[in-house]
SETIVEX-58361 format. One record per residue: x, y, z of N, C-alpha, C in turn; chain; residue in one letter. Coordinates in steps of 0.05 Angstrom, whole numbers, always signed. Example, Ala and Ser with C-alpha at 12.3 -4.5 7.8 and 13.67 -1.06 7.14 Angstrom:
BEGIN
    n_c1    n_c2    n_c3   ca_c1   ca_c2   ca_c3    c_c1    c_c2    c_c3  unit  code
    +264    -114    +156    +246     -90    +156    +264     -66    +156     A     a
    +257     -45    +142    +273     -21    +143    +258      +1    +157     A     s
END
This chain:
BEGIN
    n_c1    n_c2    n_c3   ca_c1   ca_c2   ca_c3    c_c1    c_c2    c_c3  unit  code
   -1319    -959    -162   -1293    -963    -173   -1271    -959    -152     A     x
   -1250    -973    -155   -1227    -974    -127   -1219    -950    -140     A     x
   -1196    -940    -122   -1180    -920    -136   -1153    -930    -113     A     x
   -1129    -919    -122   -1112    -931    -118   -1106    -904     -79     A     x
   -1115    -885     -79   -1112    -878     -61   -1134    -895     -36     A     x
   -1152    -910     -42   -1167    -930     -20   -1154    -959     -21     A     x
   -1131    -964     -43   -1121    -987     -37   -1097    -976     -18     A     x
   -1083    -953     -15   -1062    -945      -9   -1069    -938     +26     A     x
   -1087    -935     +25   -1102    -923     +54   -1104    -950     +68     A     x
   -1124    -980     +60   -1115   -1001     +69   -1089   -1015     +68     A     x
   -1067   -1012     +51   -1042   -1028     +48   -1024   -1013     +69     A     x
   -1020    -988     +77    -999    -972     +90   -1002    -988    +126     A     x
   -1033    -984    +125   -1034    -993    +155   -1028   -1016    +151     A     x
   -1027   -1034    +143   -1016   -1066    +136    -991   -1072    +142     A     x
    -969   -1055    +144    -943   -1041    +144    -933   -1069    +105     A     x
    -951   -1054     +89    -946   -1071     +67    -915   -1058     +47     A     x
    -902   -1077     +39    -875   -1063     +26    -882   -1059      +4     A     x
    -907   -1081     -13    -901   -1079     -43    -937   -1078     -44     A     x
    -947   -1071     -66    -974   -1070     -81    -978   -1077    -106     A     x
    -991   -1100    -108    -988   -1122    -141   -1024   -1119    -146     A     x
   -1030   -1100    -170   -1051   -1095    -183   -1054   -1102    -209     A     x
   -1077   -1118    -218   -1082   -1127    -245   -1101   -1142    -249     A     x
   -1115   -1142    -270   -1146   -1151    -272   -1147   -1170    -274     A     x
   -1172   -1182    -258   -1189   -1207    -263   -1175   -1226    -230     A     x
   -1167   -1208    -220   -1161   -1216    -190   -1163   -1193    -172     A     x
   -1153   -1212    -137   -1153   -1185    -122   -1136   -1171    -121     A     x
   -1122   -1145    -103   -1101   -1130     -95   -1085   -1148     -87     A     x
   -1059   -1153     -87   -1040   -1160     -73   -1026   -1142     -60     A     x
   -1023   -1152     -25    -993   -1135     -14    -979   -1160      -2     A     x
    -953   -1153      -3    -931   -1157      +8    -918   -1152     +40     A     x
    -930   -1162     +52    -927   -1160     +81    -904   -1183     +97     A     x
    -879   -1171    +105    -860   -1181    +116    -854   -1208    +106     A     x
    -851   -1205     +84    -838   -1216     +60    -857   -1235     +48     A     x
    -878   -1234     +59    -902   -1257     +52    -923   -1248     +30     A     x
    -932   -1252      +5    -950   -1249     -11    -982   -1247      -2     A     x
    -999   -1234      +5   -1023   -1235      +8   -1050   -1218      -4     A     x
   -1076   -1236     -11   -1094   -1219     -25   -1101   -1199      -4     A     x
   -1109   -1173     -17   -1125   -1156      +3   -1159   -1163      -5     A     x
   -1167   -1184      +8   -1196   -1181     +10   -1198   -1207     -17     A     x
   -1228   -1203     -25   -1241   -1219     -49   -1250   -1195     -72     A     x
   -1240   -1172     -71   -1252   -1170     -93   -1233   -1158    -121     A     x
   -1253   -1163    -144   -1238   -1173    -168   -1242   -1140    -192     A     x
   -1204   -1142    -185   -1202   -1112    -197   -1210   -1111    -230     A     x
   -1225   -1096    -246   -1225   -1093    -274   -1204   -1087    -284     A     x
   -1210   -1091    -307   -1191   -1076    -332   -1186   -1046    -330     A     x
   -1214   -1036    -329   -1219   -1018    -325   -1209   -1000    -303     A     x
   -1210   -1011    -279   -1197    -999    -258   -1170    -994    -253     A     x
   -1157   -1015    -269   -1127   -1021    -266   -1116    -999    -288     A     x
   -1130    -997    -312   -1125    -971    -332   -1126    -948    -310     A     x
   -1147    -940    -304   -1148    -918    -288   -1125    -907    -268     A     x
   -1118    -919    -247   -1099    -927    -234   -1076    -920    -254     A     x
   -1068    -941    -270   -1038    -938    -282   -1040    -906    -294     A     x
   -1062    -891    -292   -1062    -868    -310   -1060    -848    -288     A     x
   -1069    -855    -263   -1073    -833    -242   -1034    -828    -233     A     x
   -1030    -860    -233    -995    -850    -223    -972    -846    -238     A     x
    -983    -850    -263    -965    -831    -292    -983    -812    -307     A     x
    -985    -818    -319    -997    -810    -345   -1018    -812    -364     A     x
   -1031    -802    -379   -1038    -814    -404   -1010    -830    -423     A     x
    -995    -805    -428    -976    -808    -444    -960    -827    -432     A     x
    -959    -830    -408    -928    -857    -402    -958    -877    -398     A     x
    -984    -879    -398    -994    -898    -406    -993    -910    -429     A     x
    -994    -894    -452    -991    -901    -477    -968    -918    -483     A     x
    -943    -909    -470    -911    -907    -477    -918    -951    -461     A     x
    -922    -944    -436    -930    -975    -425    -943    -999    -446     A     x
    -962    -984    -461    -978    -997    -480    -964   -1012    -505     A     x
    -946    -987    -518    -930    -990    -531    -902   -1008    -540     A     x
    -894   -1010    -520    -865   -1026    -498    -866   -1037    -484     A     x
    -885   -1036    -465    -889   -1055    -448    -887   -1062    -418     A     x
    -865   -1033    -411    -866   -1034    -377    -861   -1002    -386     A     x
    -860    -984    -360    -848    -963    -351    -851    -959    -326     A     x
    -837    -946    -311    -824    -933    -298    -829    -906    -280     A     x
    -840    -903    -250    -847    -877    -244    -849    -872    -220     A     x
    -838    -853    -215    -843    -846    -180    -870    -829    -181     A     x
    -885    -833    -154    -902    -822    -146    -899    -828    -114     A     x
    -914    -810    -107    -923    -800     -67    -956    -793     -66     A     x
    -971    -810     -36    -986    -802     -36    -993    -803      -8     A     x
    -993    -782      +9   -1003    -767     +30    -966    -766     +42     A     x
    -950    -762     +22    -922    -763     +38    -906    -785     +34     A     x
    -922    -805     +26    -905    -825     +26    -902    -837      +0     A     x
    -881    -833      +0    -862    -841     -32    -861    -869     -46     A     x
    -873    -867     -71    -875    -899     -81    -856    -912    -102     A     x
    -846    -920    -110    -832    -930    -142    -857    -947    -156     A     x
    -858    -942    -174    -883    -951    -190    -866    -965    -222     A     x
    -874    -989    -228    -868   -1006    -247    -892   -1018    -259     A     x
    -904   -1003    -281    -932   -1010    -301    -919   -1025    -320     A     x
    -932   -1051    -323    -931   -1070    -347    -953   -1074    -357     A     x
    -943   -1090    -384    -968   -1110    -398    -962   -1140    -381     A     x
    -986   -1151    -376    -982   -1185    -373   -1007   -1185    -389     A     x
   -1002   -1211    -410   -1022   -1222    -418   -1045   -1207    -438     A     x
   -1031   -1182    -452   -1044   -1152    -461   -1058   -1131    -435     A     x
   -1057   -1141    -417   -1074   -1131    -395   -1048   -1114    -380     A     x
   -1065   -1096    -371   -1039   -1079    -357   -1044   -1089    -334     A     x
   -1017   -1082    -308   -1019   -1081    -290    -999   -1066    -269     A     x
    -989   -1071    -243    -980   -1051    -233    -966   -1058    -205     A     x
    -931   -1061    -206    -926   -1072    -184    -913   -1037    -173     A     x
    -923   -1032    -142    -913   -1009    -132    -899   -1016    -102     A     x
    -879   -1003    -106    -856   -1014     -80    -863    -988     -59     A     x
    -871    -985     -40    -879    -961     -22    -839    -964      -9     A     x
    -834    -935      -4    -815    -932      +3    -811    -918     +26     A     x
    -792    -925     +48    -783    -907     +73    -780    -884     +74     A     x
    -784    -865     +84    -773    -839     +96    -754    -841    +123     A     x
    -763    -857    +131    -736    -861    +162    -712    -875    +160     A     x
    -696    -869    +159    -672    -896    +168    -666    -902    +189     A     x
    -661    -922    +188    -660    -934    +230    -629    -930    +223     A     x
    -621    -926    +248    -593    -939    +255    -587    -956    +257     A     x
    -560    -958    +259    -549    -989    +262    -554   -1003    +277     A     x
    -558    -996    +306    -553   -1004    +328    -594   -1028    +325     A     x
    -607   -1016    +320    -631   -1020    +306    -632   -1047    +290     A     x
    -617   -1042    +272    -620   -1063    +249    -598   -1084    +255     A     x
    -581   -1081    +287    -572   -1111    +293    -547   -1121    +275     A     x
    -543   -1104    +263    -507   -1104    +248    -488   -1108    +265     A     x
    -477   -1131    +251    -448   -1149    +265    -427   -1120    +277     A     x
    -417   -1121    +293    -393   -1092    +303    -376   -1099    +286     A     x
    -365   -1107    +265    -348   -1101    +233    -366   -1087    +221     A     x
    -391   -1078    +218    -403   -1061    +200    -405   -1038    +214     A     x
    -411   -1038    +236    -401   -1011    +250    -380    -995    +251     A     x
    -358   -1005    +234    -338    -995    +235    -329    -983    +213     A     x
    -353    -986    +180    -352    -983    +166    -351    -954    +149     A     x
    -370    -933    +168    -368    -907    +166    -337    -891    +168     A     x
    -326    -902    +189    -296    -898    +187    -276    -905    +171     A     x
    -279    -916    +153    -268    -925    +131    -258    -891    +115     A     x
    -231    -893    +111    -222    -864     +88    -228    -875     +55     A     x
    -225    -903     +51    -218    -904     +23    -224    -932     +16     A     x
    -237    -944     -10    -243    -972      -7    -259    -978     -20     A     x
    -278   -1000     -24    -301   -1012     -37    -306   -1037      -9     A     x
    -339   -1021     -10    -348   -1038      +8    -371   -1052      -6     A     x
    -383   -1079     -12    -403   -1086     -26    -430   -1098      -5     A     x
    -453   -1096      -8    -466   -1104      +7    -494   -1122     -19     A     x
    -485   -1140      -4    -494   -1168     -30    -528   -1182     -15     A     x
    -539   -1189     -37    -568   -1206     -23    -589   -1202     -53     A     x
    -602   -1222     -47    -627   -1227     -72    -640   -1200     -59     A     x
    -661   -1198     -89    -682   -1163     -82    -697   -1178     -60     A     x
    -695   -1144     -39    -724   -1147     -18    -701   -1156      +4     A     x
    -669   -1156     +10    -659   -1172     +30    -656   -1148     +51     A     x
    -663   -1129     +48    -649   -1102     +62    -631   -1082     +53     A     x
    -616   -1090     +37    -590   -1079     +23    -587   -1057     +26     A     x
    -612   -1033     +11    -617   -1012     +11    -613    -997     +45     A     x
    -638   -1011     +62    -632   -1006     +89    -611   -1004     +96     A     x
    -592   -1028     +95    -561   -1029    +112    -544    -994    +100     A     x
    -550   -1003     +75    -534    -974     +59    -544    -953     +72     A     x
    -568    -955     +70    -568    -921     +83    -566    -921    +109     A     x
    -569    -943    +128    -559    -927    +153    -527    -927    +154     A     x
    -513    -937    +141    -486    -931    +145    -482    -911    +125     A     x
    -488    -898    +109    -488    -868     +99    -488    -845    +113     A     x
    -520    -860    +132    -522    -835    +149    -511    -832    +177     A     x
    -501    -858    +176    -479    -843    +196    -450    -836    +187     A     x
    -451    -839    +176    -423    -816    +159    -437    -790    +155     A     x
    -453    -788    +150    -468    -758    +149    -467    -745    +183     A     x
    -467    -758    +200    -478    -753    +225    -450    -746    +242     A     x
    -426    -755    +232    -402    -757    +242    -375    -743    +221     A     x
    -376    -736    +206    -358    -735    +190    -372    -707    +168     A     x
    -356    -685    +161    -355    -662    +140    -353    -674    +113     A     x
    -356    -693    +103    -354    -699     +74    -379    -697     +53     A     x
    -376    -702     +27    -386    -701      +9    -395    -722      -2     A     x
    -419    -733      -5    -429    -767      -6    -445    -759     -39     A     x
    -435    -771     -53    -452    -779     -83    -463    -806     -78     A     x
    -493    -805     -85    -512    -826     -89    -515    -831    -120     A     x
    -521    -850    -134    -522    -863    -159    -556    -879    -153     A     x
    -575    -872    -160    -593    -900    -153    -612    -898    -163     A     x
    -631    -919    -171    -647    -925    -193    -672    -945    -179     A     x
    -699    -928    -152    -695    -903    -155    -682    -889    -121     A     x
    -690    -864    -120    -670    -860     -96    -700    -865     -74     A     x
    -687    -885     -57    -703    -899     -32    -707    -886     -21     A     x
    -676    -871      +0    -685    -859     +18    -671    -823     +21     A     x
    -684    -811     +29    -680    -780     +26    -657    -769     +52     A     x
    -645    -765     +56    -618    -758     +78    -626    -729     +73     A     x
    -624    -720    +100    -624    -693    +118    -593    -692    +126     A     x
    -594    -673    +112    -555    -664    +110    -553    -654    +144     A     x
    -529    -666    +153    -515    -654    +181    -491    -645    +178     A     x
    -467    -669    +181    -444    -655    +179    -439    -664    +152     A     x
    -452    -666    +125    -446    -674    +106    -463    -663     +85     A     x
    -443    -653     +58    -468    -643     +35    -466    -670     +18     A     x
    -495    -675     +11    -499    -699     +15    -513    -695     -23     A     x
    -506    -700     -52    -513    -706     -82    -531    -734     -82     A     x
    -547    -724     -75    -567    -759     -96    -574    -745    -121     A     x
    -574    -775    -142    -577    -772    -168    -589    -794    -177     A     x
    -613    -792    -192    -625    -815    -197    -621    -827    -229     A     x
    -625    -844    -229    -611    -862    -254    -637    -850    -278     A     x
    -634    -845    -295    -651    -843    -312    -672    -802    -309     A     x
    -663    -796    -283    -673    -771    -285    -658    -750    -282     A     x
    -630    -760    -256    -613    -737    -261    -579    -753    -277     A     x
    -585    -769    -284    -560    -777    -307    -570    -797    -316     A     x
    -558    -809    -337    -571    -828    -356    -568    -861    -350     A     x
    -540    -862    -333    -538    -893    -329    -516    -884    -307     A     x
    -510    -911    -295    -502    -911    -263    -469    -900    -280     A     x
    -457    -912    -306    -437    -917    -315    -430    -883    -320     A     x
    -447    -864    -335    -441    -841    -345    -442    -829    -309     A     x
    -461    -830    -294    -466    -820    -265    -442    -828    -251     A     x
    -429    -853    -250    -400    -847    -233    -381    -842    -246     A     x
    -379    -836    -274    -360    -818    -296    -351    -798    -274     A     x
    -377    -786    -276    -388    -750    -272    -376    -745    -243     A     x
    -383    -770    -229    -379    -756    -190    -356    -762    -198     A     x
    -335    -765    -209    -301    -761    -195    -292    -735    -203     A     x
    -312    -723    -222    -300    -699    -225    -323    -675    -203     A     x
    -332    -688    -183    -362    -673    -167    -339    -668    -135     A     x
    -316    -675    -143    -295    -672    -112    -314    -693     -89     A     x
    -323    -711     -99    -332    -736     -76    -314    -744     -61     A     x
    -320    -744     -27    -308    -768     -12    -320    -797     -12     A     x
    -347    -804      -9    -353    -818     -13    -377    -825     -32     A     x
    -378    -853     -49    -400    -852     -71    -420    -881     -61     A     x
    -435    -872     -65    -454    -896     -58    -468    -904     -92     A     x
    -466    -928     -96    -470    -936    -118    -495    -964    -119     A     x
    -519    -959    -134    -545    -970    -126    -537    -997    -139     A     x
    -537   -1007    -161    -513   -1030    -172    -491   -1030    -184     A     x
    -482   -1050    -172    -455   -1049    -202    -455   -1076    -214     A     x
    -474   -1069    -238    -478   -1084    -260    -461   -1090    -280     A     x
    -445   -1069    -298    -438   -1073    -307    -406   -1070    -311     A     x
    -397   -1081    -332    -365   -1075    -332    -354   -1043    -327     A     x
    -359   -1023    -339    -361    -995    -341    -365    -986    -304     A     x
    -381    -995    -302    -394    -983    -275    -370    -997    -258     A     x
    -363   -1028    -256    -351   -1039    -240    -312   -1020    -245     A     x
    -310   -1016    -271    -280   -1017    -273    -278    -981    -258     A     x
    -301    -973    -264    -292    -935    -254    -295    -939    -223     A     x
    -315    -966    -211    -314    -961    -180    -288    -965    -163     A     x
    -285    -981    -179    -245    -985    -177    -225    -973    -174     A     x
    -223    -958    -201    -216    -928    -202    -216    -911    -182     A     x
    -241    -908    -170    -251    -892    -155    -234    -897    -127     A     x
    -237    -923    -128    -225    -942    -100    -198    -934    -101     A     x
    -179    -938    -116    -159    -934    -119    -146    -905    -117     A     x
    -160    -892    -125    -154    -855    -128    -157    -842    -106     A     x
    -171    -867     -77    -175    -845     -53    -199    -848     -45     A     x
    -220    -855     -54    -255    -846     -52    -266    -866     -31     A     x
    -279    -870     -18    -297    -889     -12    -321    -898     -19     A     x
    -321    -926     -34    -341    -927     -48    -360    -956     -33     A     x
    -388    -949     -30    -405    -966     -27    -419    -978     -46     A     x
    -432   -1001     -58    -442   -1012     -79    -453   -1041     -72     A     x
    -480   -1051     -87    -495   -1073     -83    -493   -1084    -100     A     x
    -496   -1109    -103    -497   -1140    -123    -515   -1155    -112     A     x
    -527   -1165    -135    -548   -1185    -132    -532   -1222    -131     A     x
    -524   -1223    -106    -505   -1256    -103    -525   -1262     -77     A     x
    -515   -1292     -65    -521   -1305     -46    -509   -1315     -24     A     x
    -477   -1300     -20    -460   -1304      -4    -435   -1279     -15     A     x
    -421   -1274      -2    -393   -1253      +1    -375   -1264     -19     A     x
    -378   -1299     -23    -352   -1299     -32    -357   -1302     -63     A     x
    -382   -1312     -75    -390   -1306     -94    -394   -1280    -107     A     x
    -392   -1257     -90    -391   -1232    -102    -360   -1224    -117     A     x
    -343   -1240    -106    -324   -1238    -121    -315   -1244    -149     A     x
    -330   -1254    -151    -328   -1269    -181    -354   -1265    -189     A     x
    -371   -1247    -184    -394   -1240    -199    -382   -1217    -210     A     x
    -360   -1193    -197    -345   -1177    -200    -324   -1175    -228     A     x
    -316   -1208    -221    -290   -1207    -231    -312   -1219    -273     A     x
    -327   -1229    -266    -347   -1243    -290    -345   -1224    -314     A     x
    -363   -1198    -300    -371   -1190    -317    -345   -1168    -337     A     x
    -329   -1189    -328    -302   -1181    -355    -299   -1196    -368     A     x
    -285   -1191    -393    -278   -1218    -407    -249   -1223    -395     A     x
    -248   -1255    -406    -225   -1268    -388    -196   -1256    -402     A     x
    -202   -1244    -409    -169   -1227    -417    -159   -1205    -396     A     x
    -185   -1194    -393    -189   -1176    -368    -183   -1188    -340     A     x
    -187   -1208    -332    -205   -1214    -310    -179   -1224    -287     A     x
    -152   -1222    -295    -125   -1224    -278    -127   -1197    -269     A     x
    -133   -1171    -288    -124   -1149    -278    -151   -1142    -263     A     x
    -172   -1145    -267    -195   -1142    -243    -187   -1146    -213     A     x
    -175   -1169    -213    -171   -1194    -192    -155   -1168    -173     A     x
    -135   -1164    -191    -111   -1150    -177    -122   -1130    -163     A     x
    -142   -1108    -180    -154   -1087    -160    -171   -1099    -145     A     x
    -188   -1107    -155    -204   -1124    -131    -187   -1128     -95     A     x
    -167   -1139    -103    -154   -1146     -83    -141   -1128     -66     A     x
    -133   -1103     -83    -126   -1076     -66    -140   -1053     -56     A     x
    -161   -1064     -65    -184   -1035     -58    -204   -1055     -37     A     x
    -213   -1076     -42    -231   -1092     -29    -235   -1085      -1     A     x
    -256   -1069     +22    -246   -1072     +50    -258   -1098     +61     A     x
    -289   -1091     +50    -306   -1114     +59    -331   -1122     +54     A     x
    -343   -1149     +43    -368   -1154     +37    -387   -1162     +60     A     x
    -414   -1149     +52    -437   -1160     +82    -454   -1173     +58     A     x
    -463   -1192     +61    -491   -1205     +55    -503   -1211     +69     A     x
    -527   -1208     +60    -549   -1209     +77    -579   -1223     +70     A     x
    -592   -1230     +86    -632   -1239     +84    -640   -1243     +99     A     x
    -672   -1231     +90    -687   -1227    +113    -704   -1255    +125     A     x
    -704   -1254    +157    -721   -1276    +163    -747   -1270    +177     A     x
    -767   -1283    +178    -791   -1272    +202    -789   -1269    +224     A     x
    -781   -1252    +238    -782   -1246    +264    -804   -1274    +285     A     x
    -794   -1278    +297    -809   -1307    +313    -828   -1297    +326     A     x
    -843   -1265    +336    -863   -1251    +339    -879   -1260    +328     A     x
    -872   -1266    +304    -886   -1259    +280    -903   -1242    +265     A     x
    -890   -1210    +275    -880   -1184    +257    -861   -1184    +260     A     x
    -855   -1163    +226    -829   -1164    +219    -808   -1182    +215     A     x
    -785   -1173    +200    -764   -1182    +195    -740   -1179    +212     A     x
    -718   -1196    +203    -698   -1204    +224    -674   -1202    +205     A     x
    -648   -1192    +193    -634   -1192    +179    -613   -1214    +188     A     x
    -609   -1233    +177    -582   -1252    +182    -559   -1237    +161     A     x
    -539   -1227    +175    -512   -1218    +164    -483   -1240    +158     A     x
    -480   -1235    +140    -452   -1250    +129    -429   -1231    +129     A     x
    -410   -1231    +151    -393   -1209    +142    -357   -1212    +135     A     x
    -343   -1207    +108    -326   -1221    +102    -305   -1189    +101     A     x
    -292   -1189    +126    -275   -1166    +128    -248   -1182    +110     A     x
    -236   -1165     +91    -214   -1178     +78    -196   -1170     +86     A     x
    -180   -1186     +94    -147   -1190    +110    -133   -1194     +90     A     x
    -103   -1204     +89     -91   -1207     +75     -86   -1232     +58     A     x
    -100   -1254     +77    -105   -1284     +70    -132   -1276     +47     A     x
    -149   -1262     +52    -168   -1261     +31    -157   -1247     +11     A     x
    -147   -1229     +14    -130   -1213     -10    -116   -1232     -28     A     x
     -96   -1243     -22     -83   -1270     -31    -102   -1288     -52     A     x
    -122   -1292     -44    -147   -1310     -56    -146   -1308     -82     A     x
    -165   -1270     -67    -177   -1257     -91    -152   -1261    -109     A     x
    -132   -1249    -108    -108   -1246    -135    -103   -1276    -148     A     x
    -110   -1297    -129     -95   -1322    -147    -119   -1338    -155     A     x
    -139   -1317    -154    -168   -1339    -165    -177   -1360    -151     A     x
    -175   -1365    -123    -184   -1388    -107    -201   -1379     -89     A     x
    -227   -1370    -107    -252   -1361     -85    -266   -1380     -68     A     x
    -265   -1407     -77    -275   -1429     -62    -266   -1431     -40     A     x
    -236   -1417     -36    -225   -1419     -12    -233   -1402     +12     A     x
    -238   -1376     +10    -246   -1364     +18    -266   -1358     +41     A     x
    -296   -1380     +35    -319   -1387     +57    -300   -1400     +84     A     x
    -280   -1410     +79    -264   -1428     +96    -253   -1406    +120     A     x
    -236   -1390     +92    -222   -1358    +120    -242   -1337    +122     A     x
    -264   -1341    +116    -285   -1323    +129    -291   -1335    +171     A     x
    -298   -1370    +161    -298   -1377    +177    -281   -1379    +206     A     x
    -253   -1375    +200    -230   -1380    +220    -215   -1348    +217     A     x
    -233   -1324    +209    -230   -1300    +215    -252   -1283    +238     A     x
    -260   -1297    +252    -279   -1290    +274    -262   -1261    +293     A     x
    -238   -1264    +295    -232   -1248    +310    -226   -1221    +298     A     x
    -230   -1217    +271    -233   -1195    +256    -243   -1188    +249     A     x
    -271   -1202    +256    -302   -1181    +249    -310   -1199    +238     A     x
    -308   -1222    +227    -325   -1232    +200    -333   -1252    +215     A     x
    -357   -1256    +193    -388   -1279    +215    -385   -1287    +184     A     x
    -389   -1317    +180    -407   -1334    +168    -447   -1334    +167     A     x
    -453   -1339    +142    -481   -1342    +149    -494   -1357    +167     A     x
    -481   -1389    +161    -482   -1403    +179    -492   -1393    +217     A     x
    -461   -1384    +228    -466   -1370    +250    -482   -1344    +252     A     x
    -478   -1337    +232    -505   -1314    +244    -539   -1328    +242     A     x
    -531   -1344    +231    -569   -1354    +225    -570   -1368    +254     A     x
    -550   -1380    +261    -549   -1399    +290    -556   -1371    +309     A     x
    -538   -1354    +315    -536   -1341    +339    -563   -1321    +336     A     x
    -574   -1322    +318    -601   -1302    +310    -624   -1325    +319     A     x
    -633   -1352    +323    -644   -1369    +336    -632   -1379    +371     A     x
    -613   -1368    +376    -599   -1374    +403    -618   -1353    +412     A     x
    -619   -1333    +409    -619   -1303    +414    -651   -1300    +410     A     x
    -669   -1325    +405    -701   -1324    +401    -712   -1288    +379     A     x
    -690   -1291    +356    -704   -1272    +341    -713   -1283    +321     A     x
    -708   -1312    +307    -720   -1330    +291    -727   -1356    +295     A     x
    -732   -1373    +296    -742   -1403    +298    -723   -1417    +289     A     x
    -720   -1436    +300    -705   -1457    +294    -699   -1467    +264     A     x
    -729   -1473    +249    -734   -1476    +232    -729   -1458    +207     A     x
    -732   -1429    +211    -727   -1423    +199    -693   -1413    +187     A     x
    -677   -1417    +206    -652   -1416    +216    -635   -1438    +195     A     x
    -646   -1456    +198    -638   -1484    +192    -648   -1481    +156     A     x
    -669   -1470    +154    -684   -1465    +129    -660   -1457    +116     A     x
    -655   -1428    +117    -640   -1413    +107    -608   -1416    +111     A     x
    -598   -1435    +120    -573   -1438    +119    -558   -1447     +97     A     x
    -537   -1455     +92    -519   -1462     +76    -512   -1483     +85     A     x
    -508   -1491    +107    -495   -1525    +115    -514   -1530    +133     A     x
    -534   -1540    +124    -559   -1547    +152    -550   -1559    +172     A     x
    -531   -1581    +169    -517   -1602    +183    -508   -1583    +208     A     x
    -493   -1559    +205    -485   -1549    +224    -495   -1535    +241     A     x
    -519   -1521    +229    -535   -1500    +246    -545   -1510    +261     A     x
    -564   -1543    +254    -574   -1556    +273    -555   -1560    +291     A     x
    -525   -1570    +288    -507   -1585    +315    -499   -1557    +325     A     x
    -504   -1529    +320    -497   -1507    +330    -512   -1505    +350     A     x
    -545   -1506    +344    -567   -1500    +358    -575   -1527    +375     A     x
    -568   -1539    +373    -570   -1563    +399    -543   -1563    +410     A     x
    -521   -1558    +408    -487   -1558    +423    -494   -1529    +443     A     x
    -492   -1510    +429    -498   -1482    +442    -526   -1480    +464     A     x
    -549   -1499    +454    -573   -1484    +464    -574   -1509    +489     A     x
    -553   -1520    +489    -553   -1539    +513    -539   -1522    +531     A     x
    -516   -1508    +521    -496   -1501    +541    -517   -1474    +551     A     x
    -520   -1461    +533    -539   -1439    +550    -560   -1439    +570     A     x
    -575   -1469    +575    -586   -1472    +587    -579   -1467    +615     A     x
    -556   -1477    +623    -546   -1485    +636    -528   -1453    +662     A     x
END
């Protein structure tokens, strides 16, 4: 019978992110962003019960049985997992996200110098946007921890679940996990304004509640970090401004526009090694032309002064997917893949990769 500590012993050395278990097939891991079987052989019913019981419960097996997914952290030899047990098909199964203990630095993870600058920030809402699996988490915590590393303040975490663990320096540093140490992200950033926070790191902001107190927050002094699930910077704006109703959604605009410092989006590409990932950054520092936008509802406009704000930090996806294939950290192809105006990346990467030759 497998047991999940011999699938865990082959997936770690794999440098695997995710582990997809469930009967009448093989193991799946998740290796630098790519789906793959571990091997041919074909897990039971039986085994996959076992398993879902070793990293909860009986009882949160039952509760799974019952409902239909749950929810659980577990570690095994140190290394920390998030565990998500479902039904598919009456059959249980078991997707487990293995999680970091290290955070790289910036300097590491290849962040535009506008994100570098971001730790220094006194007061604001900074959003860092991308589909699951883009990095998000990563970028956040190394610019957390360097505010920890530089600065005496007080950092509240909100997150659901907490990724990565910070070793306090010059900072006392509150994580709180959604569902174990408060009940929802909305009652959890209630609570931190009365916790004397300088800065709050916020795991989403989903909903109206959550979005209107981060505001608040913004507004009263705090520095607030927070993720959205969008596909560009300027769509986060109006994923923001959405989830109000339109009676609301003038007076959103307006804070939005005064607290806003700056959105990064981001995704990951295959490193042209081929290990590892390569993060292409979008970064939309808001000036006062973007400010303007946001208040009068003309987000379409906006990709435009992202683009012809180069000298204030902000990169287009576009150019960063170009200058990340100039720079031989991705392929051409996949550059061009992942773009937003293919038309251009290509005349980027044949205009540029001529002149460099040279």
């Amino acid at each position: 019978m497998v047991t999940i500590g011999q699938i865990m012993d082959a997936a770690v050395p794999q440098r695997a992110s995710d582990i997809h278990i469930a009967p009448g097939g093989p193991v799946r891991i998740r290796v630098d962003g790519k789906l793959v079987p571990m091997g041919n052989y074909v897990m039971s019913h039986e085994e996959v019960e076992a398993i879902c019981i070793e990293l909860s419960s009986e009882a949160k097996y039952d509760t799974m049985r019952k409902i239909g997914e749950v929810d659980e952290g577990w570690s095994y030899k140190g290394r920390r997992c998030r565990v998500h047990l479902f039904r598919r098909q009456h059959e249980p199964a078991v997707a487990l996200r293995l999680l970091n203990d290290d955070i790289p630095d910036m300097e590491k993870l290849r962040l535009p110098p506008a994100v570098h600058k971001f730790p220094d920030l006194e007061r604001g809402i900074v959003i860092v946007t991308g589909e699951t699996g883009a990095g998000k988490s990563t970028t956040l915590a190394s610019i957390i921890n360097t505010i920890n590393h530089n600065y005496p303040k007080h950092i509240v975490t909100l997150e659901d679940p907490i990724e990565y663990l910070y070793e306090e320096d010059k900072c006392y540093i509150s994580q709180r996990q959604i569902g174990v140490d408060t009940v929802s992200y909305a009652e959890g950033l209630r609570a931190s304004l009365r916790e004397d926070p300088d800065v709050i790191l916020i795991g989403e902001m989903r909903d109206p509640e959550t979005v209107e107190t981060a505001l608040t927050a913004a507004e009263t002094g705090h520095l607030v970090f927070g993720t959205l699930h969008t596909n560009s910077c300027a769509d986060s704006i109006d994923r923001l401004v959405d989830v109000f109703p339109e009676a609301r959604q003038n007076q959103i605009r307006l804070q939005l526009s005064q607290t806003l410092q700056a959105v990064v989006s981001q995704q990951l590409l295959p490193h042209l090694s081929g290990k590892g990932r390569v993060a292409a950054v979008e970064v939309m520092v808001v000036n006062s032309a973007i400010r303007n936008l946001i208040r009068e509802a003309k987000t379409p406009q906006i990709a435009n002064t992202i683009a012809t704000s180069a000298h204030e930090g902000s990169v287009t996806m576009d150019n960063a997917l170009a200058q990340l294939a100039l720079r031989k950290l991705v392929s051409h192809q996949d550059a061009i893949g992942a773009a937003i105006d293919r038309e251009y990346v290509k005349k980027q990467l044949m205009t540029q990769g001529r002149s460099m030759a040279f």
